[in-house]
C-alpha positions in Angstrom: 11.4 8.2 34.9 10.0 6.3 31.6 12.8 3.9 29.8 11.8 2.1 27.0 13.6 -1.6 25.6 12.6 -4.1 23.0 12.1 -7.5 23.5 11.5 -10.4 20.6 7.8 -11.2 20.8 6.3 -14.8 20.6 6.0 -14.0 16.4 9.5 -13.0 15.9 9.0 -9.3 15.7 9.9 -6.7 18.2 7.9 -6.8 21.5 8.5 -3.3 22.3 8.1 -2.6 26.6 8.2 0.8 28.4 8.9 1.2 32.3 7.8 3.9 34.3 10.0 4.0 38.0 10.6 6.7 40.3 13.0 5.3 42.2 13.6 2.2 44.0 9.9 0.8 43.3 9.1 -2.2 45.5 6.4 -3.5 43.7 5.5 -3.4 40.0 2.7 -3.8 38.1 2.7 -5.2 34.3 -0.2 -3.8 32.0 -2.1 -5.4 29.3 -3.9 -3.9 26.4 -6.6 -4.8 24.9 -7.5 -5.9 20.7 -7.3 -3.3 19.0 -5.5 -1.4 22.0 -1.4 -0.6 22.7 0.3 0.8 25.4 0.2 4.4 24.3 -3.5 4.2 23.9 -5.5 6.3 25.3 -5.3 6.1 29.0 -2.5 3.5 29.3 0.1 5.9 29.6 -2.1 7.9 32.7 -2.9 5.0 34.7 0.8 4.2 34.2 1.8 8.0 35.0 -0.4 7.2 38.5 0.6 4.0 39.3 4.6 5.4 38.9 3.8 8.5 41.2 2.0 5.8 43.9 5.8 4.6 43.9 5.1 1.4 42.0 7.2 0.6 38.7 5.0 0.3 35.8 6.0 -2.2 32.7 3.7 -1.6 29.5 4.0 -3.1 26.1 2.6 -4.2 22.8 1.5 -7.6 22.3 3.4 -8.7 19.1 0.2 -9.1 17.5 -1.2 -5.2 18.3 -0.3 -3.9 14.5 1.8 -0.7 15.9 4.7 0.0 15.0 8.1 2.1 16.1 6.3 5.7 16.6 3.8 4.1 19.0 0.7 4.9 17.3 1.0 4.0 13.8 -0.9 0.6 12.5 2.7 -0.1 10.3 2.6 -3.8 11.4 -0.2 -4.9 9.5 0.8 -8.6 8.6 1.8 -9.3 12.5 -1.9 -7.8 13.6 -3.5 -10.2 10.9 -1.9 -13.1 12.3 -2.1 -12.8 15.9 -3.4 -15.3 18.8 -4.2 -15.5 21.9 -1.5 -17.8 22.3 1.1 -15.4 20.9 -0.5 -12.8 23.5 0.1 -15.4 26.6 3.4 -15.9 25.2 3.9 -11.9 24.9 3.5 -11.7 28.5 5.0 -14.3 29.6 8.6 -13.1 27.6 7.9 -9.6 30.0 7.8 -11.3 33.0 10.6 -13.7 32.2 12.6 -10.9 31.2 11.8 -9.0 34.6 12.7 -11.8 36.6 16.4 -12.1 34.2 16.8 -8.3 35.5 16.9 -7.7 31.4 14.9 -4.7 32.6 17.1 -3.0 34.7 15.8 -4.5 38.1 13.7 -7.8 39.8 10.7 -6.9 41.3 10.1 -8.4 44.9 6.0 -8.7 44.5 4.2 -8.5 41.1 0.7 -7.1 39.6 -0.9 -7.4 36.6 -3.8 -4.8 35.2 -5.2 -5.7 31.8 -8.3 -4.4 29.9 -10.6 -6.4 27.7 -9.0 -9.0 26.0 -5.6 -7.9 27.8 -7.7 -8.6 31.2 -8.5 -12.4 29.9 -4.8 -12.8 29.1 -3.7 -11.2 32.6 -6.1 -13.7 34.4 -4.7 -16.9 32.1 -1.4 -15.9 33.5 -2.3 -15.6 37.2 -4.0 -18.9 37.3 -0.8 -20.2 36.1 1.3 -18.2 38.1 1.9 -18.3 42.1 4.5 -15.0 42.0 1.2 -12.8 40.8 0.5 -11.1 43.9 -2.4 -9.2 42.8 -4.5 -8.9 39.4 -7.1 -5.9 38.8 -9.2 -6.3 35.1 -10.9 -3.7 33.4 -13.7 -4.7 30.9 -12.1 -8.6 31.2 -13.6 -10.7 28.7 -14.6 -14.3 30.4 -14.1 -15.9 26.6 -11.4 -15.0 24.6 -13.7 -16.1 21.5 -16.8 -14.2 22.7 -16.1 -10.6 21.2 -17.2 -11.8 17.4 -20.6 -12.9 17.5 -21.4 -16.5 15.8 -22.6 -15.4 12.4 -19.5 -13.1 12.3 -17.2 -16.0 13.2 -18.9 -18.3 10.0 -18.3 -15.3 7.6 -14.3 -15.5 8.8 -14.2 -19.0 8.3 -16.0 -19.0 4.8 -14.1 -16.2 3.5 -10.7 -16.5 5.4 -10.4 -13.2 6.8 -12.2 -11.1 9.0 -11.9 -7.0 7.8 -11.5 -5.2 11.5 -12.4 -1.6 11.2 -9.9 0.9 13.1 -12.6 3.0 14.7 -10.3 6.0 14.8 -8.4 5.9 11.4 -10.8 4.3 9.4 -8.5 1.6 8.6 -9.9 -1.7 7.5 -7.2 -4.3 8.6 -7.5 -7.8 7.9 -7.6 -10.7 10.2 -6.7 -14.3 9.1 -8.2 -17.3 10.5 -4.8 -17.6 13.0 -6.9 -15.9 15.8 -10.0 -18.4 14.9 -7.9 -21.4 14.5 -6.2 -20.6 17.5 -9.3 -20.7 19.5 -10.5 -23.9 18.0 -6.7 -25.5 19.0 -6.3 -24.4 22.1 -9.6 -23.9 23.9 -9.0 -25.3 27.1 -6.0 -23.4 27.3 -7.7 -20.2 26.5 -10.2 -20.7 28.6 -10.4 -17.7 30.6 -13.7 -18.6 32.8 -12.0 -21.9 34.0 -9.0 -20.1 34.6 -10.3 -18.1 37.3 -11.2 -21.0 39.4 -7.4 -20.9 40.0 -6.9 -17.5 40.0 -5.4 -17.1 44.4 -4.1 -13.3 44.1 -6.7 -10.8 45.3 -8.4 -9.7 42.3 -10.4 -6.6 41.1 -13.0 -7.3 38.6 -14.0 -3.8 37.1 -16.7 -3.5 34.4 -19.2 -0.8 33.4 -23.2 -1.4 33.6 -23.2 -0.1 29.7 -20.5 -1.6 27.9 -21.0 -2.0 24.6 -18.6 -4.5 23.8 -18.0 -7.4 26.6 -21.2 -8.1 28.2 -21.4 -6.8 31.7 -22.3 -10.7 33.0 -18.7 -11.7 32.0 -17.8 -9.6 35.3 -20.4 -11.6 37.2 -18.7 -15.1 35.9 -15.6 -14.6 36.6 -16.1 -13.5 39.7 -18.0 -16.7 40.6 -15.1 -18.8 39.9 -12.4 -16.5 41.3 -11.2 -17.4 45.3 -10.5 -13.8 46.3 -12.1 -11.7 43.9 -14.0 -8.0 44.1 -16.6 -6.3 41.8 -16.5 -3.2 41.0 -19.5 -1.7 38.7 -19.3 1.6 37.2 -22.4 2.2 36.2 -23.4 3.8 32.6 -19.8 3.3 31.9 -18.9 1.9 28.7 -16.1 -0.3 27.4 -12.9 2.3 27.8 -14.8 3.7 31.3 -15.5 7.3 29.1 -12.1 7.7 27.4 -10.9 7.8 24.1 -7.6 8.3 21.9 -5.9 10.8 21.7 -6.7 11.3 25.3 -8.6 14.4 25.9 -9.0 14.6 29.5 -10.3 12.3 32.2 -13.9 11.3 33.1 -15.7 10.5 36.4 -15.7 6.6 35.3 -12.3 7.0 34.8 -11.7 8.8 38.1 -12.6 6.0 39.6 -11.3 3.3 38.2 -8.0 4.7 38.6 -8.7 5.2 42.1 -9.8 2.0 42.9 -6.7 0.3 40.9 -4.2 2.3 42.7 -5.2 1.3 45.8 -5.7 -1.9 45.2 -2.6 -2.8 44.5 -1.2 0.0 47.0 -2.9 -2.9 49.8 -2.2 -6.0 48.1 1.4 -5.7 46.8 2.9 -3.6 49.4 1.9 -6.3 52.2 3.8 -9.5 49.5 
């Protein structure tokens, strides 16, 4: 069963949450998307769909900074996509969990998991170093530097000009980003730091990355796992960054396959025994 709520995000706006139960789940797992990404994207909803049917309740949202709006797929939120942070994301997330533990969500989950991808993956990991309740973390395509995914003479060009012009890959929508994310960086770096975070990272943790991606450098896997206490790799090899999906979903791929197979039961053997 799939209930959605709204929350108000770190910027003010709607932070807009779905949860997928059957039944009285006794372990849930939060998801995190990705830049550029939101909860309907893509495979979100299916590794949701499975995580639900492996009896776990599933809570998925849009960062307050993701640029979609009410219909779930529409970039209608331009101005809160051009001045998002990483902050505002750890803030995002935080709010979800705060409201899970309230019961604003219709129930308090006894063990907790977080899955992010990308950028969502860095966030999830900020939160379990700072968070003793997170009972198991798996990250798909985690960056290990929140500031990593523009390269240097890309970050000089935002500064100079101001803005950063992000292309939407599947509309062709160019959609600015102010100097918020970039100043945000520059302000709060230790805080953001994702590869020191994982030193404290204690939940049992799933590092998944494919051998080709094209946007967050395979050794990001590698140094986050060096840091992390009780940490797995898993490579896909010749995967790419979305593991061989793309939106609107079209059907599953091997890569895919198993990285859903490996998530499920990871958190199948490290929630169900919190």
């Amino acid at each position: 069963m799939k209930s959605s709520t709204r929350l108000t995000g770190a910027d003010g706006g709607p932070l807009r949450v779905d949860v997928r139960r059957a039944g009285d789940a006794a372990a849930t797992v939060v998801v995190c998307h990705g830049f550029k990404g939101f909860k309907d994207w893509g495979f979100f909803p299916v590794i949701a769909e499975r995580l639900a049917r492996a009896g776990f309740a599933v809570v998925s949202f849009n960062f307050s900074g993701s640029g979609v709006g009410e219909d779930g797929e529409t970039f209608s939120e331009p101005e809160r996509f051009s001045r998002a942070t990483c902050t505002h994301h750890v803030k995002d997330l935080d709010l979800v969990l705060e409201a899970l533990g309230a019961e604003r969500l219709g129930f308090r989950p006894p063990a907790l998991g977080l899955l992010g991808h990308s950028m969502g993956g860095g966030i999830a990991a900020l939160r379990a170093a700072a968070d003793s309740s997170i009972s198991a973390l798996v990250t798909w395509a985690a960056t290990a530097r929140l500031g990593r995914l523009w390269p240097r003479n890309q970050i000089a060009i935002w500064r100079r000009t101001g803005k950063l012009d992000v292309v939407n890959q599947r509309t062709g929508e160019i959609l600015p980003l102010y100097t918020d994310m970039l100043d945000d960086w520059e302000r709060n770096a230790r805080a953001l730091d994702v590869t020191e975070a994982a030193a404290r990272v204690r939940a049992p943790w799933l590092l998944a990355h494919g051998t080709a991606d094209e946007s967050v450098p395979v050794q990001d896997v590698h140094e986050l796992a060096a840091r992390a206490t009780a940490s797995q790799v898993l490579l896909v090899e010749g995967a790419g960054h979305t593991f061989g999906i793309s939106h609107p979903w079209r059907g599953s791929a091997p890569a895919f396959d198993r990285l859903c197979d490996a998530t499920v039961d990871w958190f199948a053997r490290h929630l169900r025994a919190s």
